[in-house]
VOBA-1610 file (N, C-alpha, C; in pm, whole numbers, padded with zeros to 5 digits, always signed):
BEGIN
Unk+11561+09664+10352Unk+11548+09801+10306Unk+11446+09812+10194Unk+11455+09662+10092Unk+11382+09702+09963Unk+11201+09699+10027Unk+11208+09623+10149Unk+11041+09558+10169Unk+10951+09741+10220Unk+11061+09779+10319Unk+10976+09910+10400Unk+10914+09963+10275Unk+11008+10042+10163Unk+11027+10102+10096Unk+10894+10069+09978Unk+10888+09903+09947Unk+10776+09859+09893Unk+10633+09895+09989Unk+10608+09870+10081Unk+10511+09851+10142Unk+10472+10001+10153Unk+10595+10133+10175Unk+10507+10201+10155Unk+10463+10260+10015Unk+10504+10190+09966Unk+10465+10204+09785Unk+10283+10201+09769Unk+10335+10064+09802Unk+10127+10031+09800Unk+10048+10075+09937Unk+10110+10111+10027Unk+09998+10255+10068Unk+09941+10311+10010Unk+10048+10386+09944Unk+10042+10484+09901Unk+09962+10488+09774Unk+09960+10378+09682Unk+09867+10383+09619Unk+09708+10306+09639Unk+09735+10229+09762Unk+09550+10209+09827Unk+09501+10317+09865Unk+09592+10451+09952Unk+09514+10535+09975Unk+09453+10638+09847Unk+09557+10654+09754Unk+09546+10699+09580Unk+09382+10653+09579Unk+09386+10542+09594Unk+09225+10529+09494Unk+09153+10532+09605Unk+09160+10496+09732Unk+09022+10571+09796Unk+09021+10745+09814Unk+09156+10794+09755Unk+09080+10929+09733Unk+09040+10959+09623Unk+09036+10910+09531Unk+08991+10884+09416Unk+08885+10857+09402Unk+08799+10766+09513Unk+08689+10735+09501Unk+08589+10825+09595Unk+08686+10915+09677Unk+08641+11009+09753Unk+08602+11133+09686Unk+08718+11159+09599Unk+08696+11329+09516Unk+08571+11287+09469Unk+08559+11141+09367Unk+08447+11131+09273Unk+08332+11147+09388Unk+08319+11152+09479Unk+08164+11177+09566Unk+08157+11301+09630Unk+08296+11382+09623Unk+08281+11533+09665Unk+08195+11587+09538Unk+08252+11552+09419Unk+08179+11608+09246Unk+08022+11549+09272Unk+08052+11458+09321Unk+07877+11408+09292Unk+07783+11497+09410Unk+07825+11572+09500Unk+07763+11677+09610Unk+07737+11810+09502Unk+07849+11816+09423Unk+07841+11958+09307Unk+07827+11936+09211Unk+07786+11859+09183Unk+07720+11786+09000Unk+07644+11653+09070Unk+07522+11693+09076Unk+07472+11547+09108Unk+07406+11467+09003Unk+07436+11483+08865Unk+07414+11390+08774Unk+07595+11325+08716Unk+07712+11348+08813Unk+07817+11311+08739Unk+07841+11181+08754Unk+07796+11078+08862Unk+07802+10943+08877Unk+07677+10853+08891Unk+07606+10889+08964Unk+07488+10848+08987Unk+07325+10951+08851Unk+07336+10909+08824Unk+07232+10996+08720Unk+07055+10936+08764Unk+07010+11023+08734Unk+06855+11018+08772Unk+06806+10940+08679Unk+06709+10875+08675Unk+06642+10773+08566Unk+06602+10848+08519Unk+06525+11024+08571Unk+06480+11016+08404Unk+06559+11068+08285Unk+06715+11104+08308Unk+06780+11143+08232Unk+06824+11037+08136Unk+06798+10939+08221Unk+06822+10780+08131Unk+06719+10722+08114Unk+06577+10783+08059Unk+06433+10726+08003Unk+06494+10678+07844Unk+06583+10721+07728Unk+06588+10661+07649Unk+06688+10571+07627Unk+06757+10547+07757Unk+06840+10470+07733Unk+06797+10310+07769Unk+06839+10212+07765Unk+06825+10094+07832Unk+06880+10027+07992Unk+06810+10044+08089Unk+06875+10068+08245Unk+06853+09875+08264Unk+06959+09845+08311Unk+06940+09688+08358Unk+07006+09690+08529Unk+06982+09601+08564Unk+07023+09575+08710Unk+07095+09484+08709Unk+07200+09488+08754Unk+07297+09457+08844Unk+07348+09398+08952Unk+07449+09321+08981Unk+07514+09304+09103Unk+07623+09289+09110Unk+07722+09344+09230Unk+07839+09372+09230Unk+07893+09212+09306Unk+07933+09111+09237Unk+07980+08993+09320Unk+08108+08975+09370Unk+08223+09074+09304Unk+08361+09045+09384Unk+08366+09204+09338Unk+08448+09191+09506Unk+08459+09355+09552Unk+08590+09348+09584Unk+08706+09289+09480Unk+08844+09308+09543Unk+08918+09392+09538Unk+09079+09350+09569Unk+09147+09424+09577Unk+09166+09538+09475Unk+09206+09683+09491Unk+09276+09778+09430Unk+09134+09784+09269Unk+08989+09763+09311Unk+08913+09774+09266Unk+08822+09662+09177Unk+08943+09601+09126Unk+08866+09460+09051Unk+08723+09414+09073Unk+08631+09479+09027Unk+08511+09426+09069Unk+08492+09370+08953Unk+08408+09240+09023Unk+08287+09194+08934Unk+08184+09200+08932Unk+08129+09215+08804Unk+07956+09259+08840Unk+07846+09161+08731Unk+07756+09096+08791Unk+07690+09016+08716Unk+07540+09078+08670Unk+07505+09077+08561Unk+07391+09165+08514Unk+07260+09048+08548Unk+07199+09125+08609Unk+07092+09058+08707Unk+06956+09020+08619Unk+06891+09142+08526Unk+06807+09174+08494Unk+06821+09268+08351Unk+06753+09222+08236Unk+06745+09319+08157Unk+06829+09235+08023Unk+06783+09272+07877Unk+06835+09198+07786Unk+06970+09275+07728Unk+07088+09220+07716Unk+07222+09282+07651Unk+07261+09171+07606Unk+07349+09245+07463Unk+07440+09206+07377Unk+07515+09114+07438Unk+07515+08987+07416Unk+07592+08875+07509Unk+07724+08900+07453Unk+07788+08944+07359Unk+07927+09003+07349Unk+07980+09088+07413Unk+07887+09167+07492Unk+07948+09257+07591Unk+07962+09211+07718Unk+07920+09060+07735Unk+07945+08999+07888Unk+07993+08880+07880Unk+08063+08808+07999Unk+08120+08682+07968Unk+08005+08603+08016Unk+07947+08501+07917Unk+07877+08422+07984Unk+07902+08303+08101Unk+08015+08277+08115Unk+08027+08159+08181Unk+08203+08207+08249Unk+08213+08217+08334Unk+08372+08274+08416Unk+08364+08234+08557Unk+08529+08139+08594Unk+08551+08116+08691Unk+08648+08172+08756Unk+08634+08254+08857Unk+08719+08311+08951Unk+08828+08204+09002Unk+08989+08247+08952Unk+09071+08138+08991Unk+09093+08136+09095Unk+09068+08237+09195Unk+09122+08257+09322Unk+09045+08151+09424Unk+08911+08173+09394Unk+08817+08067+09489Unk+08729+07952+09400Unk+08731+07929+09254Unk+08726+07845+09159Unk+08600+07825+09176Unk+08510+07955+09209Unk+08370+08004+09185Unk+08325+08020+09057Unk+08223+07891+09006Unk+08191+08010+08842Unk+08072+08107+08871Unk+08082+08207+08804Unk+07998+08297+08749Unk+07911+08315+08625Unk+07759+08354+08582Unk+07741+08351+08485Unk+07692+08529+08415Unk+07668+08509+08326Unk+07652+08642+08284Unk+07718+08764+08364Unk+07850+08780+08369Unk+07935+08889+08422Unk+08018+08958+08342Unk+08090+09043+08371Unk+08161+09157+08328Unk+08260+09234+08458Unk+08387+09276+08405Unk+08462+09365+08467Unk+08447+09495+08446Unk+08439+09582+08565Unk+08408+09703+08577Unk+08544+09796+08532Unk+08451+09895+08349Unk+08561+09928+08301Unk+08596+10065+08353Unk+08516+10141+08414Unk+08551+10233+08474Unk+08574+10295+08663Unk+08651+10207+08706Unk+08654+10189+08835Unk+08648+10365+08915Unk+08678+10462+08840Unk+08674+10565+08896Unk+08528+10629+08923Unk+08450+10602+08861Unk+08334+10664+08871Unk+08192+10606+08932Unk+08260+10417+08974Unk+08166+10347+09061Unk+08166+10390+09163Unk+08022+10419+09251Unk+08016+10479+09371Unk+08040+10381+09461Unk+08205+10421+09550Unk+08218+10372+09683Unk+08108+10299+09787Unk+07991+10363+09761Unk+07846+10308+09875Unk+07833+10152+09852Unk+07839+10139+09744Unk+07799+09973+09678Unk+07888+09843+09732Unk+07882+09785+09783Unk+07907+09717+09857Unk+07880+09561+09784Unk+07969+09445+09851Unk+07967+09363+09738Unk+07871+09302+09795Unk+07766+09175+09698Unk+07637+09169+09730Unk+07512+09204+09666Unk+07535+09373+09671Unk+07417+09433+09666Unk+07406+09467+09514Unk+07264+09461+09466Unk+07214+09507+09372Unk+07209+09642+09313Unk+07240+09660+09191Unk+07181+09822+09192Unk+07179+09849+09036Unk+07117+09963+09010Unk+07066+09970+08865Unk+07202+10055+08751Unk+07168+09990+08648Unk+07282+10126+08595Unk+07265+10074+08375Unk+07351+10191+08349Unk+07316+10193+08223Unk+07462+10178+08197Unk+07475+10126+08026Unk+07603+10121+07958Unk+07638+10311+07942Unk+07773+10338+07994Unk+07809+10473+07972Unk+07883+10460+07862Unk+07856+10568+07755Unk+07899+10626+07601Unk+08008+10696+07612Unk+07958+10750+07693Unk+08035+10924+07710Unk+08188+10890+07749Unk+08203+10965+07653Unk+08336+10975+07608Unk+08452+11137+07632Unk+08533+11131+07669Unk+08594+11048+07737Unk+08618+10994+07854Unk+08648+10874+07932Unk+08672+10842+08062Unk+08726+10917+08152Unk+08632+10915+08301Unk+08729+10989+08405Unk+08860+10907+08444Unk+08970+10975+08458Unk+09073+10868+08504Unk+09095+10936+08629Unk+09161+10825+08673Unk+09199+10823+08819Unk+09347+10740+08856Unk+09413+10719+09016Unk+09493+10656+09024Unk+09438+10552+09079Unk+09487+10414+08985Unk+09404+10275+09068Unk+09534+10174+09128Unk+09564+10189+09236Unk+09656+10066+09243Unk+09687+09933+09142Unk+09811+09871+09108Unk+09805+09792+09024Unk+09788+09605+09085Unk+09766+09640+09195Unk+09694+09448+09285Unk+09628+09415+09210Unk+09640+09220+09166Unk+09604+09148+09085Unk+09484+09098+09140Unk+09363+09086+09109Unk+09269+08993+09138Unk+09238+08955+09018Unk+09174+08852+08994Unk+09142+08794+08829Unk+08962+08849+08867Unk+08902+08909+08697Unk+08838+08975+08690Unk+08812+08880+08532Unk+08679+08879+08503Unk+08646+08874+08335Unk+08733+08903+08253Unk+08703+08896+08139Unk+08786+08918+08018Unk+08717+09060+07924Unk+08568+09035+07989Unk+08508+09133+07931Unk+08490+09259+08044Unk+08507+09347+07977Unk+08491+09503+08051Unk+08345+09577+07998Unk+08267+09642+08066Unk+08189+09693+08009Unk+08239+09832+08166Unk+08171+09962+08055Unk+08193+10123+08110Unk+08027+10162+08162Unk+07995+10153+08284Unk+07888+10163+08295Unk+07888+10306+08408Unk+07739+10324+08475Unk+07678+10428+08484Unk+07619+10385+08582Unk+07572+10386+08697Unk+07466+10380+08810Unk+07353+10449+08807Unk+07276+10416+08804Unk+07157+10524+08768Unk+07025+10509+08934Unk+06954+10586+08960Unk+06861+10549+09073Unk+06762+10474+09012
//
């Protein structure tokens, strides 16, 4: 009785965050600077590139900064994924899982800036464990 009852628990919250990650791309059709922002709105900021290397469960991504000079306190230099006892270097956990665009796919590269702006969109994120950095950084996708 307790398992049905669980299982549809976490449906219910996998489907939570892919609509979550859905609304955030209906807003981005009617605000198209709310996730993805144009570079030149981010000419004074500092834009580095990216890659998204673990695309797990209930959002846990990791993302390793590809390109571009940052505050090595804001990234872990050296992290091993316990699950597949992969190290990683220069990475970070993605602190705002609501506002990364769904399209990104793990793998792929893409550009983005540290986000300021205050305060965070929240969302519902399932609570599935994947091990992720220690460090979080709130970032921004930019074209």
């Amino acid at each position: 009785m307790k398992l049905p009852v669980f299982l549809s628990c976490i449906f219910l919250l996998t489907v939570s965050a892919r609509n979550c990650n859905n609304n955030s791309s209906i807003k981005n059709e009617e605000k198209p600077d709310s996730s993805v922002a144009k570079s030149a709105d981010s000419a004074s900021v500092k834009k580095y590139k990216g890659k998204l290397e673990i695309k797990a469960i209930c959002m846990n991504y990791t993302l390793r900064l590809v390109e571009g000079n940052i505050d090595t306190t804001l990234i872990s230099g050296n992290w091993m994924d316990e699950t597949t006892h992969k190290s990683y270097q220069n990475v970070f956990a993605l602190g705002n899982p609501c506002t990364f665009p769904a399209t990104i796919e793990q793998g792929q590269d893409f550009n983005f800036i540290i986000d300021t702006a205050s305060p965070q969109k929240q969302c519902a994120v399932c609570m599935a464990y994947y091990p992720t950095p220690p460090k979080k950084l709130f970032i921004k996708v930019v074209e």
